[in-house]
DRENLO-523397 format. One line per 4 residues: number of its first residue (from 1); their letters; for each residue x, z, y of N, C-alpha, C. Coordinates in Angstrom, 3 decimals, always signed. Layout:
BEGIN
NUM> A> X Z Y X Z Y X Z Y | ...
This chain:
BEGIN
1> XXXX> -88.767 -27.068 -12.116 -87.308 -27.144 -12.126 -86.848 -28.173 -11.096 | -85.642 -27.574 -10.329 -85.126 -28.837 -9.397 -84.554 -30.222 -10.323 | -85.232 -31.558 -9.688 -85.006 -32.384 -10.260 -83.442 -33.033 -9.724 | -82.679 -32.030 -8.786 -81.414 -32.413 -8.969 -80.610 -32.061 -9.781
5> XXXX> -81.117 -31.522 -10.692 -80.126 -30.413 -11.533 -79.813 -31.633 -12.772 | -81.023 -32.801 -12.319 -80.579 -33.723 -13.818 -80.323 -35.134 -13.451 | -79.214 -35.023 -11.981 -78.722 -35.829 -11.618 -77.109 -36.162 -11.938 | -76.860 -37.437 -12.561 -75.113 -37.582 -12.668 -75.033 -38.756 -11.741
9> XXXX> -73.660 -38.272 -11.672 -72.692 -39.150 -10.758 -71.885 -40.610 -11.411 | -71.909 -40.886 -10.883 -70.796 -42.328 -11.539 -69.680 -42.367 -10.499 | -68.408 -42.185 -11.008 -66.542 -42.397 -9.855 -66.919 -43.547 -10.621 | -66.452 -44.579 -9.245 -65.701 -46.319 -9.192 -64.272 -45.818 -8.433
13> XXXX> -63.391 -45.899 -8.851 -62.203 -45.968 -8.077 -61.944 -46.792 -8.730 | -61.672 -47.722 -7.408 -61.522 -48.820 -7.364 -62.883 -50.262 -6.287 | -63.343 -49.513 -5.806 -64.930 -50.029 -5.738 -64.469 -51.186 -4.870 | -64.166 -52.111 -5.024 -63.377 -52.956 -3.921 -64.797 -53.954 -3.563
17> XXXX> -64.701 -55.238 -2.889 -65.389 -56.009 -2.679 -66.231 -57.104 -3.799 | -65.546 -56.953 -5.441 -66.243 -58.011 -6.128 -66.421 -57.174 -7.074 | -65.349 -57.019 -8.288 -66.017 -56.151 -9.394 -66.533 -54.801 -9.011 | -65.437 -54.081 -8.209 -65.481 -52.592 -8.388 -66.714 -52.351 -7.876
21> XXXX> -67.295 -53.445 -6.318 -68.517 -53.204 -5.903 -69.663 -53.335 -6.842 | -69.735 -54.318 -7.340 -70.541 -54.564 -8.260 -70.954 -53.851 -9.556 | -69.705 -53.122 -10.146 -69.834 -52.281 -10.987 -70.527 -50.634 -10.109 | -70.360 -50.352 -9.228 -70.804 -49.371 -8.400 -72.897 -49.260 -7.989
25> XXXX> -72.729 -51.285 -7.933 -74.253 -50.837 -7.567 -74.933 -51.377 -8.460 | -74.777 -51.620 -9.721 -75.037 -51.481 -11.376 -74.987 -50.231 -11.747 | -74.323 -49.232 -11.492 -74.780 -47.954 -11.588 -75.461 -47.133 -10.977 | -75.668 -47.378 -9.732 -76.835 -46.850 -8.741 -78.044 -47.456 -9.309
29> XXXX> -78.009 -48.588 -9.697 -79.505 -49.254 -9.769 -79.765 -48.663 -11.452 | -79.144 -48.016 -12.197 -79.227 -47.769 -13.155 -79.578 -45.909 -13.003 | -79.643 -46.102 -11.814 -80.258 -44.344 -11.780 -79.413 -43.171 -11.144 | -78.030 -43.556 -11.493 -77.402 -42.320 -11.269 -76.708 -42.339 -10.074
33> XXXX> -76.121 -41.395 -9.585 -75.269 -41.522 -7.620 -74.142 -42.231 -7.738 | -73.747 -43.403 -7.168 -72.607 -44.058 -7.206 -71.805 -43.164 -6.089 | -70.465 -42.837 -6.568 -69.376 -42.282 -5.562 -68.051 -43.426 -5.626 | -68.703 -43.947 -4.994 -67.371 -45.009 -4.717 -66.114 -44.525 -4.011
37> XXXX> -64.810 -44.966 -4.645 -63.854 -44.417 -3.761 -63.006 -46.031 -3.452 | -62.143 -45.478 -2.151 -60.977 -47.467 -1.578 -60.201 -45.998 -0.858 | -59.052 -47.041 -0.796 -57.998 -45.642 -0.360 -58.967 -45.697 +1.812 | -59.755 -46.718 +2.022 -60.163 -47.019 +3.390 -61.574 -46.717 +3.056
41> XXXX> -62.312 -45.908 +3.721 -63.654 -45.026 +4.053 -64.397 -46.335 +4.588 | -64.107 -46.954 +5.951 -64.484 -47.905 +6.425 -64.908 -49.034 +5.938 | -64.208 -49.536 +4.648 -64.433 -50.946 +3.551 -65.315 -50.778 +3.369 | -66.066 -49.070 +2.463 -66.468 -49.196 +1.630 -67.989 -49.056 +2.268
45> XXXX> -68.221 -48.836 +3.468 -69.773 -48.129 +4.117 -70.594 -49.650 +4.161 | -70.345 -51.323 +3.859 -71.161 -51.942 +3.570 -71.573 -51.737 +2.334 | -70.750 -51.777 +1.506 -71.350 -51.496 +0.210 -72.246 -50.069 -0.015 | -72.242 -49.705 +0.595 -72.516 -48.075 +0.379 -74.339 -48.080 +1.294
49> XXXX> -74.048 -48.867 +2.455 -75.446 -49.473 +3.155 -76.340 -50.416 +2.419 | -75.245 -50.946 +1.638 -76.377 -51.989 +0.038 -76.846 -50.953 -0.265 | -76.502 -50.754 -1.275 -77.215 -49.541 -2.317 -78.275 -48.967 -1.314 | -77.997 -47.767 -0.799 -78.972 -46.998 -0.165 -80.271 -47.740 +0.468
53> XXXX> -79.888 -48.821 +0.973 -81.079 -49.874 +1.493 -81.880 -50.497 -0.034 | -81.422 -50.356 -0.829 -82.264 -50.961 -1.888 -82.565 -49.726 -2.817 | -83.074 -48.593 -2.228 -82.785 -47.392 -2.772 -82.527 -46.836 -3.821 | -81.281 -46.537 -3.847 -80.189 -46.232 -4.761 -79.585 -44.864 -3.721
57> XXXX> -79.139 -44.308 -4.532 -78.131 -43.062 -3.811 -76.515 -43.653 -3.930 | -75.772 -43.203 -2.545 -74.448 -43.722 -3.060 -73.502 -42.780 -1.844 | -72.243 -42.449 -2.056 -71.377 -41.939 -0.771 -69.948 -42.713 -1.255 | -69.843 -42.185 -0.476 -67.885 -43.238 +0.009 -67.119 -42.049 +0.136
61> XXXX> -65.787 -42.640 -0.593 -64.885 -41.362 -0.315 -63.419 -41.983 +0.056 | -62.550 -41.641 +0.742 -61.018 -42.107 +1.172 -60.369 -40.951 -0.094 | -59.627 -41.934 -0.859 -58.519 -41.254 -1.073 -57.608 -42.473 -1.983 | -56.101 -41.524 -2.147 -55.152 -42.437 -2.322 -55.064 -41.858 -4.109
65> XXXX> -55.626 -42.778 -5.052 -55.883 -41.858 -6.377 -54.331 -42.056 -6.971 | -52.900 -42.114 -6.467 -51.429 -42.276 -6.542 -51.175 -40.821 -6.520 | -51.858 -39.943 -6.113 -51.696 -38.577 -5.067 -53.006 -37.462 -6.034 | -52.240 -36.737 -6.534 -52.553 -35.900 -7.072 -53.719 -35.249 -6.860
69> XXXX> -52.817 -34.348 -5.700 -53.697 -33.427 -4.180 -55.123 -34.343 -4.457 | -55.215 -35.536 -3.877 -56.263 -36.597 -3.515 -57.379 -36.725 -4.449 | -56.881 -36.779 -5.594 -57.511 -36.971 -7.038 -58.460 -35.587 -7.218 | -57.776 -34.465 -7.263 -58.002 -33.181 -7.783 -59.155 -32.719 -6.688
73> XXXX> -58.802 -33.153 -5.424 -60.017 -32.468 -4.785 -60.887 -33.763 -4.623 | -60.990 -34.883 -5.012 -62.008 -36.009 -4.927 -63.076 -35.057 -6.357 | -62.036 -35.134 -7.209 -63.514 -34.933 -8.423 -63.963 -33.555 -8.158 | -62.983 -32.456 -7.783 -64.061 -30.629 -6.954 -64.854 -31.090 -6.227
77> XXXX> -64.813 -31.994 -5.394 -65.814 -32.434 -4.329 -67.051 -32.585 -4.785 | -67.098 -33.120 -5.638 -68.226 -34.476 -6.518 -68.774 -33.702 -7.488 | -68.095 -32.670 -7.708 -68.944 -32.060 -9.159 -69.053 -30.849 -7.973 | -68.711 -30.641 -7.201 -69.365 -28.831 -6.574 -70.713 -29.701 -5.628
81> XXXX> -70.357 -30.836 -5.015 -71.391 -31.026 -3.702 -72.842 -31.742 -4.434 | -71.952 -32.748 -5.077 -72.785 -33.492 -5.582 -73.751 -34.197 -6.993 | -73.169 -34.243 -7.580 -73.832 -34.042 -9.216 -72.451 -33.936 -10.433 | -72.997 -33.909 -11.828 -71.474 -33.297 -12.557 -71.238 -34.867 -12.988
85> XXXX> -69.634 -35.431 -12.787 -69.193 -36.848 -13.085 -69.930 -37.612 -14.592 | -70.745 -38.171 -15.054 -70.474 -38.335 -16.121 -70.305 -39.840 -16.487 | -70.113 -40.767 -15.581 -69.227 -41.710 -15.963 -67.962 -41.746 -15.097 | -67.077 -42.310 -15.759 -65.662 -42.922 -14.467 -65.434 -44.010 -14.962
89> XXXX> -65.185 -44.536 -14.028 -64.499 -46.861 -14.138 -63.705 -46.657 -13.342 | -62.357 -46.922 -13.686 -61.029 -46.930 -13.034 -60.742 -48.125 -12.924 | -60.627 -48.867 -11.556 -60.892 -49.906 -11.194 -59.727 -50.709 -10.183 | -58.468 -49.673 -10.553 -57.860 -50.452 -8.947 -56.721 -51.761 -9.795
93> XXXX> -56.678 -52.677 -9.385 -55.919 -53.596 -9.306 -54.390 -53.684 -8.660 | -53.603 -54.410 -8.971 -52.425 -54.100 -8.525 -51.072 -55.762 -8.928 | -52.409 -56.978 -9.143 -52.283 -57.698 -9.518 -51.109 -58.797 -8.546 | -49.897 -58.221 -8.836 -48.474 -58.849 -7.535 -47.171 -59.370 -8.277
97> XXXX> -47.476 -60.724 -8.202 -45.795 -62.043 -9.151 -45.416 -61.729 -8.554 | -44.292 -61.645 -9.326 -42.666 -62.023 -9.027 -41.342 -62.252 -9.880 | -40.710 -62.574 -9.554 -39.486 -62.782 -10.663 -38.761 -61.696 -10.844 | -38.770 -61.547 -11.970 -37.621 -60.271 -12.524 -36.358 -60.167 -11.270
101> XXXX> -36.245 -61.029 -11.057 -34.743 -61.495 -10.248 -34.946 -60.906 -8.592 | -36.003 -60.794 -8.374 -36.509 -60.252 -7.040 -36.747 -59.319 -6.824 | -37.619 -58.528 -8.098 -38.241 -57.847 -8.388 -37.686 -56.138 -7.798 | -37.991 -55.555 -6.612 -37.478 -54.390 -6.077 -37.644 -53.410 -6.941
105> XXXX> -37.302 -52.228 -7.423 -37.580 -50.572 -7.721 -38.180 -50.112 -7.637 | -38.852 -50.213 -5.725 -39.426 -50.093 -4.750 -41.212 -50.387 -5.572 | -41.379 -51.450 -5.449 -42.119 -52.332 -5.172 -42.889 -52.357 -7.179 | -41.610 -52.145 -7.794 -42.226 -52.052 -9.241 -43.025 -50.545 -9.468
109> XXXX> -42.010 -49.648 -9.300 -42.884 -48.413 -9.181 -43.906 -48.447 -8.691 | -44.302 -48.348 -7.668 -45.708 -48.386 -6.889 -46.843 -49.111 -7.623 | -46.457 -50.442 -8.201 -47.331 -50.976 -9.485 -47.729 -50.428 -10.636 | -46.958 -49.497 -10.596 -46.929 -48.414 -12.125 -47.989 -47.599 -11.620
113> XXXX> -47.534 -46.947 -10.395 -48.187 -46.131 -9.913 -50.066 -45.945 -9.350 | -50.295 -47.685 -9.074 -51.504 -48.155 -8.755 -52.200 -48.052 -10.279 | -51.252 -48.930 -11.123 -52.285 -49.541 -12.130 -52.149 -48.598 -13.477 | -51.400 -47.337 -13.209 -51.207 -47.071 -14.365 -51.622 -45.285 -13.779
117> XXXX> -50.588 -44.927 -13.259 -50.313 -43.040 -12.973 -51.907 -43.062 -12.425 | -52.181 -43.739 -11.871 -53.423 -43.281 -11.092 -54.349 -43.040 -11.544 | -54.632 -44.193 -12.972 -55.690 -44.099 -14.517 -55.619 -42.775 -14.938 | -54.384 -42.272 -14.670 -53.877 -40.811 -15.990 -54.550 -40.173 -14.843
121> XXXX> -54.198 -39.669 -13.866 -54.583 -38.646 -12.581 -56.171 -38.499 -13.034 | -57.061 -39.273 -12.488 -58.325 -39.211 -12.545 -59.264 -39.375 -13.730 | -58.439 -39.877 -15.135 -58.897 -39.643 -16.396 -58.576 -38.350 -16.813 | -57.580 -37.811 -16.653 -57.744 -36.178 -16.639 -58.583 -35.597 -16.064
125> XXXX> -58.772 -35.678 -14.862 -59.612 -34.828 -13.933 -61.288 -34.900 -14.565 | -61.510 -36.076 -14.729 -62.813 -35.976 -15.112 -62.943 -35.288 -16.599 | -62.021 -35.687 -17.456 -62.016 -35.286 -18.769 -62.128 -33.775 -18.816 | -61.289 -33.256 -18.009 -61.638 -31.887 -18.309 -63.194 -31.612 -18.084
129> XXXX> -63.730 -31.986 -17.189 -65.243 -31.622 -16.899 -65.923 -31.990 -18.111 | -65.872 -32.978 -18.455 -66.730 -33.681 -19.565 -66.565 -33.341 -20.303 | -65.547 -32.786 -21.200 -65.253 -32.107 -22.106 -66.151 -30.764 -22.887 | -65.727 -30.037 -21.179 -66.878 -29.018 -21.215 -68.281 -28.834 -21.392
133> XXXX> -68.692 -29.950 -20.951 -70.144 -30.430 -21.030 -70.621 -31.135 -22.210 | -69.150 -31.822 -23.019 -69.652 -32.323 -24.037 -70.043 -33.769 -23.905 | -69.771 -34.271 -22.851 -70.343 -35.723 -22.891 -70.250 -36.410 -21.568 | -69.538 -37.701 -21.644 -69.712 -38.651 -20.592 -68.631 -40.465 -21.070
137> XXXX> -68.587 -40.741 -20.088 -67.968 -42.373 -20.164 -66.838 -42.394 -19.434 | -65.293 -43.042 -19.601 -64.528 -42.884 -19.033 -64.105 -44.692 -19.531 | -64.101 -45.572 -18.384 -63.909 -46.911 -18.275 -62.672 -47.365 -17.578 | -61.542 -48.184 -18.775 -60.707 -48.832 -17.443 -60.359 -49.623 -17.698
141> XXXX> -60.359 -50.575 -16.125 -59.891 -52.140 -16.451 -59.307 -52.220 -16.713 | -58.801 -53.552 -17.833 -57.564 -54.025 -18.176 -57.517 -54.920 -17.379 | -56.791 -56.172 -17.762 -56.535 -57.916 -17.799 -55.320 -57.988 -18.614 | -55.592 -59.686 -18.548 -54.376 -60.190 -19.342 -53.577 -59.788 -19.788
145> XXXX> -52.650 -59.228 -18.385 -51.434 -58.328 -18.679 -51.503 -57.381 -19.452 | -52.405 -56.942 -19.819 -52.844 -55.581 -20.748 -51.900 -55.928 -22.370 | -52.596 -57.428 -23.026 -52.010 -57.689 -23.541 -50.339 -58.607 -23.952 | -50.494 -59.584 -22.757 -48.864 -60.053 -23.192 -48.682 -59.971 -21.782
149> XXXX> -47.161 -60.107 -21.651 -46.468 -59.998 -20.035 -45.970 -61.724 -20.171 | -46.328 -61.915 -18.904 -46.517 -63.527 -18.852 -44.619 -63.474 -17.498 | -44.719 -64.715 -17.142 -43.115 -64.723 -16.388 -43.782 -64.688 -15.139 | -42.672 -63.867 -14.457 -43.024 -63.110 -13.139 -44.480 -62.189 -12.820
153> XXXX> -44.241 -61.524 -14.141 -45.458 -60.433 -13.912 -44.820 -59.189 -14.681 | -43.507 -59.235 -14.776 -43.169 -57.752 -15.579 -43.568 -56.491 -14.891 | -43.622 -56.348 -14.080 -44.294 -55.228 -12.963 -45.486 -55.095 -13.512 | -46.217 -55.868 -13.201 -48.141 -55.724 -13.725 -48.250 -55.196 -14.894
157> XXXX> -47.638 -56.270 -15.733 -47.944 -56.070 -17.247 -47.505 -54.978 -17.755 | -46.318 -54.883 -17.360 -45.765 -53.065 -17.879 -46.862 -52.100 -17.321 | -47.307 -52.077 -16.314 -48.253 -50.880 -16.254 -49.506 -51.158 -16.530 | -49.836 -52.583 -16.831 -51.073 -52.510 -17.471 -51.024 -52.685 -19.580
161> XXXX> -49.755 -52.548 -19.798 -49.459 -52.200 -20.877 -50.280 -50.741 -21.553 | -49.320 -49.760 -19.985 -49.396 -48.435 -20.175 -50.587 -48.089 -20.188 | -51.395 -48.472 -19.220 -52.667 -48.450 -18.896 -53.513 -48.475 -20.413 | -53.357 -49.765 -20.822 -54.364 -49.585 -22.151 -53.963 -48.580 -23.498
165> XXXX> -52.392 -48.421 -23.793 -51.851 -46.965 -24.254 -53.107 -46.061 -24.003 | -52.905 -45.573 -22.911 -53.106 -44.306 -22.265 -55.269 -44.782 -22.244 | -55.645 -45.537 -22.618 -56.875 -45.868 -22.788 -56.900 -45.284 -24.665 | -56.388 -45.478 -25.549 -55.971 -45.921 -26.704 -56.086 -43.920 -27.072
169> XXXX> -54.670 -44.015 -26.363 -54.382 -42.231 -26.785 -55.684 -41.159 -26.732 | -56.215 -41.878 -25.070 -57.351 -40.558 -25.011 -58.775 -40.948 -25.500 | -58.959 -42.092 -26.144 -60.132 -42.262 -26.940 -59.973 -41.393 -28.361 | -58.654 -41.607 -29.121 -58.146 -40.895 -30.033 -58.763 -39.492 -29.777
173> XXXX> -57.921 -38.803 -28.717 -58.434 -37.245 -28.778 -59.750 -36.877 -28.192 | -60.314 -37.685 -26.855 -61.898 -37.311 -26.910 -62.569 -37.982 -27.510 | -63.013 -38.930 -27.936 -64.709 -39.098 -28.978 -64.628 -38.588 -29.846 | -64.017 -37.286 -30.789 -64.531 -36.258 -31.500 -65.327 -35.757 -30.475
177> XXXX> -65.004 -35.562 -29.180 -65.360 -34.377 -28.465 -66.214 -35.059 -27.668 | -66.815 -36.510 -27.898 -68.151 -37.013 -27.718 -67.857 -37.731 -26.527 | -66.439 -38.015 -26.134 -66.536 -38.863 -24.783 -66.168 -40.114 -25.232 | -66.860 -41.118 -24.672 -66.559 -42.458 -24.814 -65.813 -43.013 -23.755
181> XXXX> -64.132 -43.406 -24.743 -63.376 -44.157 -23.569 -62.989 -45.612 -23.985 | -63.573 -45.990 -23.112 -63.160 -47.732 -23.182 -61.953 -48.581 -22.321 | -61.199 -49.702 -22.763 -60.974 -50.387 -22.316 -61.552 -51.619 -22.222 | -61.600 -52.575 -20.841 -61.987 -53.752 -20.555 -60.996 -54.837 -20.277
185> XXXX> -60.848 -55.600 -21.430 -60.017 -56.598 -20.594 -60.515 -57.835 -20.011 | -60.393 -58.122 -18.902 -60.878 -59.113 -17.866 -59.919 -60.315 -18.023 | -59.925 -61.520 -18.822 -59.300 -62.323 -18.929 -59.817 -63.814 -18.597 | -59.587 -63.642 -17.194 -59.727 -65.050 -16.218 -60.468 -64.770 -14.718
189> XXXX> -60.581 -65.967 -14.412 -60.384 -66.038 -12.544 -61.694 -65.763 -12.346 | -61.870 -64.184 -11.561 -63.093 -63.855 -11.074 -63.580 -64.344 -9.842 | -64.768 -64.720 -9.350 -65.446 -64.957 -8.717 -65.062 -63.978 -7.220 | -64.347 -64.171 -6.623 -63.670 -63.792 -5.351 -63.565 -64.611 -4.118
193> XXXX> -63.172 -63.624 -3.132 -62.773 -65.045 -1.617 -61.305 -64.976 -1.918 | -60.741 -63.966 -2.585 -58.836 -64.800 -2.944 -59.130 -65.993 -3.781 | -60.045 -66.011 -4.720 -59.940 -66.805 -5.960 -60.609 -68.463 -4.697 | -61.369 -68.084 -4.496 -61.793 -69.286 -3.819 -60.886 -69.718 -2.529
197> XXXX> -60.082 -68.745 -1.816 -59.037 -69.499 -0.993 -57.792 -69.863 -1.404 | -57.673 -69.330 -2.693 -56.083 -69.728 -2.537 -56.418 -70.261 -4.420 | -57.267 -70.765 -4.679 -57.246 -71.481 -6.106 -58.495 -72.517 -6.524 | -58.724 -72.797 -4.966 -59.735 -73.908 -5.275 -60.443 -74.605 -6.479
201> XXXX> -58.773 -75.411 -7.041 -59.802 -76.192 -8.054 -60.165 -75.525 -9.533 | -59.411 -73.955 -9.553 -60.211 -72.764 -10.088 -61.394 -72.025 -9.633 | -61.478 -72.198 -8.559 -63.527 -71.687 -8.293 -64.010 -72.954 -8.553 | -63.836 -73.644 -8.402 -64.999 -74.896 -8.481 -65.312 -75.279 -9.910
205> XXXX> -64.510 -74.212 -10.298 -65.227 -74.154 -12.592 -66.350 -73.212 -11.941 | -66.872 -72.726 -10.707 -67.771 -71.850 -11.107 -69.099 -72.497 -11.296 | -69.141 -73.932 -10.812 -70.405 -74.340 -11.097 -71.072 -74.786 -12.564 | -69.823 -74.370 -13.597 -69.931 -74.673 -14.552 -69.806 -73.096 -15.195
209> XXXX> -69.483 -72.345 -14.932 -69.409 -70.887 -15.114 -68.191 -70.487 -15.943 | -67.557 -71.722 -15.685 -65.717 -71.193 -15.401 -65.078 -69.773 -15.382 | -65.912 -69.162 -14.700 -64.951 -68.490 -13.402 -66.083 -67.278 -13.913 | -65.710 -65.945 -14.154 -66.141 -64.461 -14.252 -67.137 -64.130 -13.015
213> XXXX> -68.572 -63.966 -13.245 -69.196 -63.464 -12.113 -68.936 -61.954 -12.182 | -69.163 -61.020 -11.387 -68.890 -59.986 -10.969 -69.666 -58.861 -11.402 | -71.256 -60.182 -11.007 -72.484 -58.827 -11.680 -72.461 -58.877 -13.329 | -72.038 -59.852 -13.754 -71.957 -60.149 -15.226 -70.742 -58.516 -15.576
217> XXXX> -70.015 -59.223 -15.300 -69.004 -57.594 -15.472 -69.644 -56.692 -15.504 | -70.741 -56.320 -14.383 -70.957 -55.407 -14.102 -71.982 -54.642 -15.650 | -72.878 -55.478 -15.790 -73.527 -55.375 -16.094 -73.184 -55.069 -18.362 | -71.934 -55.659 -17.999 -71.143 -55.394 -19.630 -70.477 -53.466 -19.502
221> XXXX> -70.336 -52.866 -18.224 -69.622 -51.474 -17.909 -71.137 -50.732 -18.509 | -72.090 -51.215 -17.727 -73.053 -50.194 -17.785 -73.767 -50.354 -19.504 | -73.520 -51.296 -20.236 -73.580 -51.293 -21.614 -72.982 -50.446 -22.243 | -71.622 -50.316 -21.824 -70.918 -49.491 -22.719 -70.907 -47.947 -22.454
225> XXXX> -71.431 -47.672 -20.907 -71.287 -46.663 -20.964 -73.354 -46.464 -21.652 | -74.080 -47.133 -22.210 -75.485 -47.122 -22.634 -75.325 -46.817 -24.059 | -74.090 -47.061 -24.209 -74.025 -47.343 -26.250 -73.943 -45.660 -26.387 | -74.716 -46.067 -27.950 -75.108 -44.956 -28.724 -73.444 -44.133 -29.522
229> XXXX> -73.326 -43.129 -29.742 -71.826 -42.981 -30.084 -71.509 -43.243 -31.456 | -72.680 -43.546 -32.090 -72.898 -44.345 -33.165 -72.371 -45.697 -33.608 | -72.141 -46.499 -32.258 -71.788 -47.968 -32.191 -70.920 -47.767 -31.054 | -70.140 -47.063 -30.565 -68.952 -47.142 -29.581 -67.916 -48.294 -29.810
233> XXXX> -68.214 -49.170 -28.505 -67.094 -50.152 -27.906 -65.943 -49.426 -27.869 | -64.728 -49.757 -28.397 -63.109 -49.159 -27.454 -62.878 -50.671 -26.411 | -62.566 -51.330 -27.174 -61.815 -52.583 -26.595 -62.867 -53.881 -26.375 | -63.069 -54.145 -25.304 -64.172 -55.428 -25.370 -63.393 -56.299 -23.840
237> XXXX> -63.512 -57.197 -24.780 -62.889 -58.829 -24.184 -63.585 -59.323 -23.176 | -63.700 -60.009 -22.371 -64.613 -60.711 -21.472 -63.691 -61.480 -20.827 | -64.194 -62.754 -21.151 -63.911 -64.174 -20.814 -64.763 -65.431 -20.311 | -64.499 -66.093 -19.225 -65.064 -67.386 -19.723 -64.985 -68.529 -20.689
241> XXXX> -66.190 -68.867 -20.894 -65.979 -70.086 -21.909 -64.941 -71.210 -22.107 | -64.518 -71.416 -21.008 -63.640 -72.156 -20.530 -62.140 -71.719 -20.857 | -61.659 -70.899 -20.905 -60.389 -69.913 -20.648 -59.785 -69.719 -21.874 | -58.360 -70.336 -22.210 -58.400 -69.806 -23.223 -57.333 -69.090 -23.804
245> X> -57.624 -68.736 -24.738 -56.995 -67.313 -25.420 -55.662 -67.475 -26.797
């Protein structure tokens, strides 16, 4: 029997430079094809030259997951070319203060649209597949905002409100139907070059482990998508020691 036939895929949308990467080559090294997506093709081909150099399978894809069109033929792509999805980590960030008082139309929508419409777009898309098959993992970040809206973050927090809703609703209707959907909330300053340029004497908790490492994250996604459906995570916290709640 072809031994591609018992190959799955893992979608990172979101695969950016700290978590999303990291969560991407935690799943390659865990066996299965990482398909990383960044709305930029170009970002993503170092990360994509990790993996494969430490042999792992992995491809890069451009698309804008805001955009329907984009979404719908990212996952035909991936399940006709390449193996059938059976995890997704929805990963994009959209993390932008401001004061209510400033706060454009413009500029709020599009936040909705990053951190929230885009979750629904590509949690459908895969769901239908998985469905059919009976089985897979559907992961999405939270943070903070998930739970309270802090001042000058009504933008964020409202769509990362929605975001965990819409995590909430479709765990409800798929894990009868055997899919495990989780939310993650990420609550505190990850291990980044924003976090380290523009919050100094917040990275420098990292020598004390302050500060969220990346592979640590990583390495809590690929747990949950490991759990038995017996012991299914919905909601799992992740914090530093330091941080508090």
């Amino acid at each position: 029997m072809d031994s591609s036939q018992h190959k799955k895929a893992a979608l990172i949308v979101g695969a950016g430079d700290a978590t999303g990467g990291a969560i991407t080559k935690r799943f390659a090294r865990g066996g299965m094809i990482a398909c990383a997506v960044r709305r930029s093709a170009e970002k993503l081909q170092p990360l994509i030259d990790e993996i494969r150099a430490s042999g792992g399978e992995a491809h890069g894809f451009a698309a804008d997951a805001r955009k329907e069109e984009d979404v719908v033929k990212l996952v035909d792509d991936i399940e006709r070319d390449i193996a059938p999805i059976e995890a997704m980590i929805f990963n994009i960030g959209a993390n932008v203060p401001c004061s209510i008082l400033d706060e454009t139309a413009r500029k709020y929508f599009k936040i909705w649209e990053m951190a929230c419409f885009s979750g629904f777009l590509v949690g459908r898309e895969v769901a239908k597949r998985m469905v059919s098959r009976g089985n897979g993992t559907i992961i999405y970040t939270g943070a903070t905002a998930s739970l309270r809206g802090s001042a000058n973050f009504a933008s964020f927090a409202g769509a990362k409100h929605a975001l965990r809703a819409l995590a909430q609703s479709m765990a409800r209707e798929l894990g009868p139907r055997h899919i495990h959907v989780a939310h993650v909330i990420i609550d505190g300053a990850i291990d980044t070059a924003f976090i380290r340029d523009n919050f100094p004497e917040r990275y420098a908790l990292k020598e004390q482990d302050g500060i969220l490492n990346p592979e640590h994250i990583a390495d809590n996604y690929w747990h949950l998508h490991q759990q038995p459906r017996d012991a299914w995570t919905h909601e799992l916290d992740l914090r530093p020691w330091t941080e508090r709640w």
